[in-house]
VOGU-3710 file (C-alpha; in Angstrom, 3 decimals, decimal comma):
1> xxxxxxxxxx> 78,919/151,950/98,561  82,894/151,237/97,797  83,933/154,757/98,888  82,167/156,741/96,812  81,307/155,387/94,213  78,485/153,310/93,195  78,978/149,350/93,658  76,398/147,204/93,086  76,885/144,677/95,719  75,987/146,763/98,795
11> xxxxxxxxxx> 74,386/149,459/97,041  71,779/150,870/99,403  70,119/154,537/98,512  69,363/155,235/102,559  68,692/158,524/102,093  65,529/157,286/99,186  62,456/156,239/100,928  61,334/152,856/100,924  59,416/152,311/97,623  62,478/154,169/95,688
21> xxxxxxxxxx> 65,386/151,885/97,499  63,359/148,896/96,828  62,584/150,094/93,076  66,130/150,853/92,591  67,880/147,193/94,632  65,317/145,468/92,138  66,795/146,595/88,954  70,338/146,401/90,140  68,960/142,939/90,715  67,457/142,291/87,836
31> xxxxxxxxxx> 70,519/143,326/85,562  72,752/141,402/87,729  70,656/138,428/87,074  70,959/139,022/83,556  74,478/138,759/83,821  76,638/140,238/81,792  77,137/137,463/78,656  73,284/138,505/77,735  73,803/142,223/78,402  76,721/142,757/75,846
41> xxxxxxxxxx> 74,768/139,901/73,164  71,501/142,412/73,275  73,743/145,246/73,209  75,714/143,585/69,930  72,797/142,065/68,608  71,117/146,050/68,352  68,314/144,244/70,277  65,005/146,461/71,573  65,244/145,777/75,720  61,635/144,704/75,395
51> xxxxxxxxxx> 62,629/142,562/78,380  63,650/145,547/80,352  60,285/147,188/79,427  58,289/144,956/81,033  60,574/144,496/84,204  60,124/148,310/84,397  56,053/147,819/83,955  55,870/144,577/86,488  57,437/147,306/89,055  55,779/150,040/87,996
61> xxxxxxxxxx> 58,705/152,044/88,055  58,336/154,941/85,745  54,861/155,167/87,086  56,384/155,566/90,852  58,939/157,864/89,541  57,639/159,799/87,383  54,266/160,890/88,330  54,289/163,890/90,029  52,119/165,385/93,207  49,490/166,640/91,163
71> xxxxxxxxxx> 48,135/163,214/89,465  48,953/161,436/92,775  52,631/160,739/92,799  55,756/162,585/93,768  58,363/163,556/91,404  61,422/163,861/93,398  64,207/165,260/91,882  67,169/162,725/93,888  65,576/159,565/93,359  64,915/160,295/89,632
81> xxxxxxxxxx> 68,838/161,004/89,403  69,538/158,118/91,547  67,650/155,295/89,429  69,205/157,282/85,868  72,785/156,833/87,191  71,793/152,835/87,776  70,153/152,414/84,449  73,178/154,006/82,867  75,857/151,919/84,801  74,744/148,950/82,881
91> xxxxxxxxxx> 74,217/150,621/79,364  73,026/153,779/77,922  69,974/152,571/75,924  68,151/151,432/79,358  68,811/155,180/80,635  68,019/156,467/77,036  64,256/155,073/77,367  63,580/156,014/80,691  65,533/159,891/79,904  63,227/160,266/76,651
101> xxxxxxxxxx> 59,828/159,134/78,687  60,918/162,630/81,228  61,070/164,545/78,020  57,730/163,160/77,065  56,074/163,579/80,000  57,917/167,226/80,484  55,139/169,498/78,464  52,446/167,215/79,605  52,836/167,330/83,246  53,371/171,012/82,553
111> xxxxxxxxxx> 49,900/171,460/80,602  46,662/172,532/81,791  45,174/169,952/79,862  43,451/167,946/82,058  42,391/165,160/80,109  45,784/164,846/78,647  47,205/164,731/81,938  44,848/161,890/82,883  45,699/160,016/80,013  49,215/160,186/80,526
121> xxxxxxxxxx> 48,653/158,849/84,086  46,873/155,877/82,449  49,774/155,365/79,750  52,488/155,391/82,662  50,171/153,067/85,103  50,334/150,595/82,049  54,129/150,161/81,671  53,811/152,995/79,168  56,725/155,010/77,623  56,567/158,731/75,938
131> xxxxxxxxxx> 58,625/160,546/73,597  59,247/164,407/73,125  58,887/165,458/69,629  60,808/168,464/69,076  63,901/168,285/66,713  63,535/167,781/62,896  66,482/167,098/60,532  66,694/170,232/58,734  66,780/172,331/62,143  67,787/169,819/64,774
141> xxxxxxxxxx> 66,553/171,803/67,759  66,022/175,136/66,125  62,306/175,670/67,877  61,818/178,737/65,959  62,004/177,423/62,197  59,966/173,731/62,741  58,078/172,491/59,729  55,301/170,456/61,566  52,325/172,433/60,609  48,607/172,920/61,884
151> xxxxxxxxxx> 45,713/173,141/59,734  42,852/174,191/60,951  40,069/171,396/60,565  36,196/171,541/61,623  36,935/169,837/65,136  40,603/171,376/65,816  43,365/171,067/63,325  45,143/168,440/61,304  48,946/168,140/61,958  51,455/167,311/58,957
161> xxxxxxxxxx> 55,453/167,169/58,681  58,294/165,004/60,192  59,963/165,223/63,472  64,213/163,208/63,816  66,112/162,296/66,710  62,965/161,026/68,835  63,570/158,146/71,705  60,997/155,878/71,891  59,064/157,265/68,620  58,000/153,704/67,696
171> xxxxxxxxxx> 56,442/152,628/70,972  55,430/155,419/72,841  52,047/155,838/73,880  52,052/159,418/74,347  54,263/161,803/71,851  54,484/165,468/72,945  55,041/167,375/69,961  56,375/170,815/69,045  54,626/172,554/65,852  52,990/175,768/64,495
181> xxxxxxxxxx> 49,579/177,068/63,035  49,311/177,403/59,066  47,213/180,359/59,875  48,895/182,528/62,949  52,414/183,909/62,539  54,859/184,039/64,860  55,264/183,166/68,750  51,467/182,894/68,548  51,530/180,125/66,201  53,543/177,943/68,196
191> xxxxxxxxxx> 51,586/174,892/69,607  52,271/171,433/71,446  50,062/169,054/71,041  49,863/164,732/71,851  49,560/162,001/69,681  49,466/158,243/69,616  52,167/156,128/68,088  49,775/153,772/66,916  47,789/155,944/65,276  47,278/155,237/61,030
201> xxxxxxxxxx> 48,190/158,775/60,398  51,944/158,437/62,139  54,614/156,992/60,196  57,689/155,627/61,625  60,249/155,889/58,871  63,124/154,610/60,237  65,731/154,632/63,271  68,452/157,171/62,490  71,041/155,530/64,638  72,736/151,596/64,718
211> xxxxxxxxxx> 71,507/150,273/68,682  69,659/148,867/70,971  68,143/152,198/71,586  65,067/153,385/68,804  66,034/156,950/67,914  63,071/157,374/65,236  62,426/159,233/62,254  58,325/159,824/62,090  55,836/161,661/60,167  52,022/163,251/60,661
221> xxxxxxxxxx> 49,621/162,720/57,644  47,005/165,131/58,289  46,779/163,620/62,054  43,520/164,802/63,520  43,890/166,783/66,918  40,884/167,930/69,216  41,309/170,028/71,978  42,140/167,419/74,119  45,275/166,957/72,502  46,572/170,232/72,563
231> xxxxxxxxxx> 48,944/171,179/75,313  50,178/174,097/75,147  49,695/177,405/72,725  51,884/180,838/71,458  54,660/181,612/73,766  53,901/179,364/76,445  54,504/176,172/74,244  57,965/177,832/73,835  58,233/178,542/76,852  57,150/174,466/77,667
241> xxxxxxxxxx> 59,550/173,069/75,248  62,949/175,128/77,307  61,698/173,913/80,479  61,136/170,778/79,543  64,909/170,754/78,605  66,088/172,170/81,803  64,703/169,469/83,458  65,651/166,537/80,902  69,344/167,528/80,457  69,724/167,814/84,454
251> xxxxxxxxxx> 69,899/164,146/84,337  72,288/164,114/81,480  75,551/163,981/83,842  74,063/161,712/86,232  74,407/159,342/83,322  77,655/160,111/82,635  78,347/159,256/86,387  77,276/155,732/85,913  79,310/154,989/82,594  82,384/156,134/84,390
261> xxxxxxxxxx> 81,524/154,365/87,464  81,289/150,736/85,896  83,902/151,661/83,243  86,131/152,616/86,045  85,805/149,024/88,376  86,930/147,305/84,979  89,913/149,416/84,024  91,614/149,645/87,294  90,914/145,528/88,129  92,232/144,927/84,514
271> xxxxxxxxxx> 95,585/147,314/85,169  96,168/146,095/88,740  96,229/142,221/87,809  98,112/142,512/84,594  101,637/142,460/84,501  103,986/144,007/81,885  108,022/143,996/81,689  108,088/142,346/84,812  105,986/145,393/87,338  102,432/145,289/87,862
281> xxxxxxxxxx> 101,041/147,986/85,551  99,614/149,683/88,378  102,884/150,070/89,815  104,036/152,592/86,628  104,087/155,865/87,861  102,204/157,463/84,426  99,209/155,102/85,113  98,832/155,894/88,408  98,732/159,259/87,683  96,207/158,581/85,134
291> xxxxxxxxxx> 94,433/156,212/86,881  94,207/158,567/89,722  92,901/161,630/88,154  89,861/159,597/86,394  89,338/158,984/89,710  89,738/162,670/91,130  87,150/163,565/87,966  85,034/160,918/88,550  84,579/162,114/92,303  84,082/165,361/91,359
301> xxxxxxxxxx> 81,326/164,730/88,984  78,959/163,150/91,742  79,948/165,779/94,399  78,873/168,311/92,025  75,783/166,350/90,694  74,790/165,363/94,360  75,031/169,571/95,315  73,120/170,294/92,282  70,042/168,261/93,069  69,601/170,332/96,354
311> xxxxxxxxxx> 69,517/173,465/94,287  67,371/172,047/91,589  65,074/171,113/94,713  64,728/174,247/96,247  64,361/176,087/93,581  60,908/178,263/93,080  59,997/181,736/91,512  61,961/183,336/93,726  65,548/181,471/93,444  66,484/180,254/90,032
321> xxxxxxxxxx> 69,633/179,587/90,721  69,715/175,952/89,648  69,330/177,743/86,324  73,169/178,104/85,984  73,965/174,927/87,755  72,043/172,960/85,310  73,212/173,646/82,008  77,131/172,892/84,023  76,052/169,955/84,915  74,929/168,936/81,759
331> xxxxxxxxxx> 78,134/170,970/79,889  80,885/170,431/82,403  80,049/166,780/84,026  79,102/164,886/80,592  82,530/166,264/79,419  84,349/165,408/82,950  83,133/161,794/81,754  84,561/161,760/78,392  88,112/162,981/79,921  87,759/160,193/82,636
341> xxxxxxxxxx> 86,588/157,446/80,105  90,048/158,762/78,213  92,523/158,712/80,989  91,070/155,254/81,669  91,270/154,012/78,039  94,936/155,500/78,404  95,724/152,719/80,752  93,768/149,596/79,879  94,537/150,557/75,781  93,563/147,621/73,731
351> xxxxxxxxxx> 91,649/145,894/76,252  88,622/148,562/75,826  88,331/147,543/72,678  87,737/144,130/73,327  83,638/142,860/72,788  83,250/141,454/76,220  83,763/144,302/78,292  81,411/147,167/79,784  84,057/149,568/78,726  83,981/149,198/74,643
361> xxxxxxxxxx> 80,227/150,600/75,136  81,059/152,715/77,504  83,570/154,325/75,126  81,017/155,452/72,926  77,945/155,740/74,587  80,292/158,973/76,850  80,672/160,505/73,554  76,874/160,700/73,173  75,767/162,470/76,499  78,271/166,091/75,492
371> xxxxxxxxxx> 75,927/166,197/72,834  71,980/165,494/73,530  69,413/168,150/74,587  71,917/170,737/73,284  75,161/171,391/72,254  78,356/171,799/74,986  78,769/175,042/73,078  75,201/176,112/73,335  75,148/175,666/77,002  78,844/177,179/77,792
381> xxxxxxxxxx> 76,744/180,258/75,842  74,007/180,278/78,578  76,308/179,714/81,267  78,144/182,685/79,963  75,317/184,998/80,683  75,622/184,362/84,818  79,231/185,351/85,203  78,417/189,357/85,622  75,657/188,307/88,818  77,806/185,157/89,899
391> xxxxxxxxxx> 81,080/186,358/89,557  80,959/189,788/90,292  77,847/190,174/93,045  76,542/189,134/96,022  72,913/189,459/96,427  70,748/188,135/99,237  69,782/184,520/98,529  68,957/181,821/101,475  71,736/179,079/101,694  70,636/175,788/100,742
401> xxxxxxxxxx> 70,350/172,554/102,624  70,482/169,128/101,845  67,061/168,686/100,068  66,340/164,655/100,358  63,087/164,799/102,010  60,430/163,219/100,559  58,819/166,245/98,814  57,425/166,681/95,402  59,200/169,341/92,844  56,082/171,126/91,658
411> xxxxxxxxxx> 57,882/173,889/90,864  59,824/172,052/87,771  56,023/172,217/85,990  55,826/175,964/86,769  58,840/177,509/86,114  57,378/180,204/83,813  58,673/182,419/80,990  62,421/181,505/80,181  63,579/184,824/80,360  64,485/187,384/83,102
421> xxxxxxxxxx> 67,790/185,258/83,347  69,992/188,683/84,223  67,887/189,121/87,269  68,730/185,951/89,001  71,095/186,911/92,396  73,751/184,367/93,704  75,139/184,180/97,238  78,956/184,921/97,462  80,782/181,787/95,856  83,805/182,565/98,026
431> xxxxxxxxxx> 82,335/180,929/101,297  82,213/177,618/99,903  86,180/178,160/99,418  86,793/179,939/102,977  85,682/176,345/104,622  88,598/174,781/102,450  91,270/177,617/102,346  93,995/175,179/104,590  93,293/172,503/101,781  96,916/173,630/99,719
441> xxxxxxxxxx> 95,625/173,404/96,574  91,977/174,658/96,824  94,064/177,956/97,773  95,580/177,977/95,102  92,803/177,380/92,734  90,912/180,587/94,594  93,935/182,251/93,711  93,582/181,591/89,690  89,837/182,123/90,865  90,287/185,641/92,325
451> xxxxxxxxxx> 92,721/186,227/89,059  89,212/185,526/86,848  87,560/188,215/88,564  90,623/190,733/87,931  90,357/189,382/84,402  86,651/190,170/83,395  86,587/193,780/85,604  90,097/194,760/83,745  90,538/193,145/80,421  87,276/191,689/80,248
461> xxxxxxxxxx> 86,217/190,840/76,156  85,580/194,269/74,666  82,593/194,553/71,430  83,980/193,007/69,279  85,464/190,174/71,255  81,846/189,406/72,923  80,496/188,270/69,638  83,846/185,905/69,133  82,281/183,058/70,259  85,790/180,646/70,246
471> xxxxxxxxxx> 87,484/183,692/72,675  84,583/183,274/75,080  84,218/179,587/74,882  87,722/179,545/76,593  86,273/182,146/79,448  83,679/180,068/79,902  85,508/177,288/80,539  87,718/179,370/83,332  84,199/180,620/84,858  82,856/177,446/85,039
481> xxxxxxxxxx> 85,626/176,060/87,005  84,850/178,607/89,613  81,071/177,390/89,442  81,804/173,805/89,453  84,430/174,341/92,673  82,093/175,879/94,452  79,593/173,078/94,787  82,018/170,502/95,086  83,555/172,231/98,124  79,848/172,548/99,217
491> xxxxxxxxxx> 78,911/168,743/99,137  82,280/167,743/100,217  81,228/169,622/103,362  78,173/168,298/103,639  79,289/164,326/103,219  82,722/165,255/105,284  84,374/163,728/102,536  88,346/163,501/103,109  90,052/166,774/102,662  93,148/165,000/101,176
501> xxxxxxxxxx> 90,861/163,196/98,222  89,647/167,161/97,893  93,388/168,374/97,779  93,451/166,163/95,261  90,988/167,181/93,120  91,697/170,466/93,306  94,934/169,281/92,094  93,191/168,354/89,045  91,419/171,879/88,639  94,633/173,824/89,107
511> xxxxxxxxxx> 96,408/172,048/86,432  93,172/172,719/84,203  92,762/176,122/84,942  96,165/176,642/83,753  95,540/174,763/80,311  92,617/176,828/79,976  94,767/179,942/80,567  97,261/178,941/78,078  94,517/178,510/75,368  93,229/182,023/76,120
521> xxxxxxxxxx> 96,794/183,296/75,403  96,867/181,341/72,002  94,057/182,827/70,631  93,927/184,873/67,944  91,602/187,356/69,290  93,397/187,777/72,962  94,621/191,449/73,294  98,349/191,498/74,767  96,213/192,460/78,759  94,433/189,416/78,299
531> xxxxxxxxxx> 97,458/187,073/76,920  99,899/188,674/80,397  96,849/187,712/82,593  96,483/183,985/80,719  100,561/183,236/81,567  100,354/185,774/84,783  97,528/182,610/86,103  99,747/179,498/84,884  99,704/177,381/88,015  101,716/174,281/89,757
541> xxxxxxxxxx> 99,412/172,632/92,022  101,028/172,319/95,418  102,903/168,942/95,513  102,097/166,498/98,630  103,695/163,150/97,836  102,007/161,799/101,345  98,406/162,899/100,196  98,783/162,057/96,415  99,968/158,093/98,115  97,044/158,372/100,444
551> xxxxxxxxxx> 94,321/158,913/97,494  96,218/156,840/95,389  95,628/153,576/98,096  92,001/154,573/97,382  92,095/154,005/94,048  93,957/150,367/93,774  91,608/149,407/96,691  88,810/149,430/94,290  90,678/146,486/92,198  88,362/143,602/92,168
561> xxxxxx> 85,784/145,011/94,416  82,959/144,513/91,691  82,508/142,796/88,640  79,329/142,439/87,027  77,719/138,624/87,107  78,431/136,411/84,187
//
């Protein structure tokens, strides 16, 4: 590691065991070997990585990785995240396959189907990918209106109508796929069933996007399904097709991670050798200021991310908490990339357009990752429904360690009925910021923090505003600073990372807490309480020119550290 952030040349996962460091050094290896003229070719030429697919298959990789305890393997929540943010530092369509084969697997692995399950074992054990069939393109991923229909038939059903938006749809060997009976109404009527991409009664119609990736269109012609193809049934194949989300979209910002990461070792070696009017570029103040808050994001999305896995790894029936720290990673990381992929662009300007760079991918593929496996909005709206328990309560939940034993996540196949969310108890977030409170600005981010809480128990969005979704997209954004802090501060702690690179991320925070505050007083809905609170909150994060130069040397260090191989 170079700091840290991933590099490729000394990358080693210690904390992985064996099989997983070796799995992941491999296709660090193997990408390097590609070099980097043949990576941005396939990547221009749209080209299928049927190369990459059978590197994957020769090491069995999604087999080791993604079969879990129960069929013989272990699926392990930190190594999973680990070999995503890899695949993604060299290009989004190598994470896309392997993110879409999760999905797949998801209401499979979560099925008492036995002989499904067993088939899927066989599918992964042969270089196999899957592919979740659940969005259509008159609902996208409205669950409750799909138009793939069962018929009963005199050995099970037959299955007609079209699913859109579905990785891996023309080469999957297993397709999970979300329908409902002809003949039972409602919740009851909801089944998922399998089916074979090579079967003559699936259609691939097209790929909806322009890319190396295959985002397919497909339709069922009266596909004949037996019981051994049906997964789930009624509510529970609802219930299958959320938590098969919450554990796809989990890995959502770890991808973001590794765009930024790669994007980031080009920008800053570009700015730091080029000279303009005579300076250095990286010797303008506004680019290292820009320069050094990508950085301040960027090292905030993997402390968070990192924190988040130990959650997501303790988690059982009893502590869901990982419930509102996974739809902010997916919400609040995947846009922290998109804002450091910016401030970067910011500096390097023309250059990331240019066709032999990581970054002109990189600029587009960020864009993606805000918007797969739901919505930001969708998930600010199911963050939103923590901040009474989180914000307001402290209930009796055991602290969390550092989960990176070599345990299998059962629980992630039996988390249950999606409801009961309002039940779900959270330690008090304000310990996390009592270790840091000599950190300058980290105090005065719990200040802005505490303000929040005055905020929602005095002014808080009355009737009318709590169905004003725009007014409560900006309190969301407030709360989930609080959130995001909190598990930052905790990792930091953990990895005794340097408390003047966390001054200076806080930095960061305090000066977006304030925007956010400032947007709450501009709307149209705020009442004149809410609009004194918003400029009442309006923060300066404390200045330290001797810290900002320390984090700064950080930053230019990384010039030239790591290119990827021609």
């Amino acid at each position: 590691m170079t700091g840290l952030l991933l590099d490729p040349t000394s990358y080693d996962p210690a904390e992985l065991d064996p099989e997983a460091r070796r799995l992941i050094t491999a296709t660090i290896e193997w990408f390097e070997q590609r070099g980097k003229v043949e990576l941005k070719r396939a990547h221009h030429e749209r080209e299928w990585y049927a190369d990459f697919l059978a590197f994957i298959a020769s090491e069995k990789a999604f087999e080791t990785l993604l079969t879990p305890g129960e069929q013989g393997g272990r699926w392990d929540t930190a190594r999973i995240c680990a070999f995503g943010e890899v695949l993604a530092f060299y290009g989004l369509g190598y994470w896309y396959t392997w993110q879409v084969t999760i999905l797949g697997l998801g209401p499979i692995w979560q099925s008492g189907n036995q002989a499904a399950k067993a088939r899927a074992t066989e599918v992964l054990a042969d270089g196999g990918v899957f592919a979740f069939g659940l969005s259509e393109q008159a609902h996208g991923a409205d669950i409750y209106s799909t138009d793939m229909v069962l018929t009963p038939a005199a050995e099970g059903f037959t299955a007609t109508g079209g699913k859109y938006y579905i990785g891996n749809g023309n080469v999957a060997g297993m397709v999970s796929v979300f329908g409902r009976r002809a003949d039972v109404e409602g919740p009851d009527g909801y089944v998922f069933f399998a089916v074979d991409s090579r079967h003559p009664s699936y259609e691939l119609v097209q790929n909806v996007v322009m890319g190396q990736m295959y985002v397919s269109e497909f339709r069922l012609h009266d596909y004949p399904l037996t019981d051994a193809d049906i997964l789930h049934t009624g509510p529970a194949a609802f219930d299958a097709a959320l938590n098969t989300v919450n554990i796809g979209k989990f890995n959502l910002g770890f991808a973001s991670i590794g765009i930024c990461e790669h994007a980031f070792y080009e920008a800053i070696t570009h700015a730091d050798h080029r000279v303009l009017y005579g300076k250095r570029v990286t010797d303008f103040p506004h680019v290292r200021q820009g320069l050094t808050d990508a950085y301040a994001r960027l090292i905030a999305m993997k402390l968070y991310g990192e924190r988040a896995i130990d959650y997501f790894r303790s988690a059982s029936a009893e502590d869901r908490r990982y419930l509102l720290f996974n739809p902010v990673t997916k919400m609040k990381v995947t846009t922290e990339g998109e804002r450091c992929i910016d401030a970067l662009w910011d500096v390097i300007a023309a250059r990331g357009f240019e066709k032999d760079t990581y970054f002109e991918q990189a600029a587009m593929d960020i864009r993606a990752l805000p918007k797969l496996e739901g919505t930001v909005h969708v998930n600010m709206a199911l963050v939103l429904k923590f901040l009474p328990q989180y914000l307001l309560k402290v209930s009796d939940v055991p602290a969390v360690t550092r989960c990176r034993d070599a345990a299998d996540d059962a629980f992630l196949f039996h988390q249950g009925p999606a409801r009961g969310l309002g039940a779900i108890g959270f330690g008090d977030w304000r310990t996390a910021y009592d270790v840091y409170a000599d950190v300058p600005n980290v105090a005065v981010f719990r200040e802005q923090a505490e303000g929040l809480v005055t905020l929602v128990t005095t002014a808080g969005p009355d009737a009318e505003q709590a169905k004003d979704l725009d007014l409560l997209l900006v309190l969301g954004e407030l709360f989930t600073l609080v959130v995001y802090g909190q598990l930052i501060l905790e990792q930091a702690a953990l990895a005794n990372v340097d408390r003047r690179l966390v001054d200076q991320v806080f930095d960061v925070f305090v000066r977006d807490f304030s925007a956010y505050a400032v947007d709450l007083h501009g709307k149209a809905a705020a009442t004149k309480a809410q609009q004194m609170w918003a400029l009442d909150h309006v923060r300066a994060p404390a200045r330290d020119d001797a810290r900002y130069g320390h984090v700064w040397q950080q930053v230019r260090d990384l010039a030239g550290t790591y290119a990827m191989r021609p």
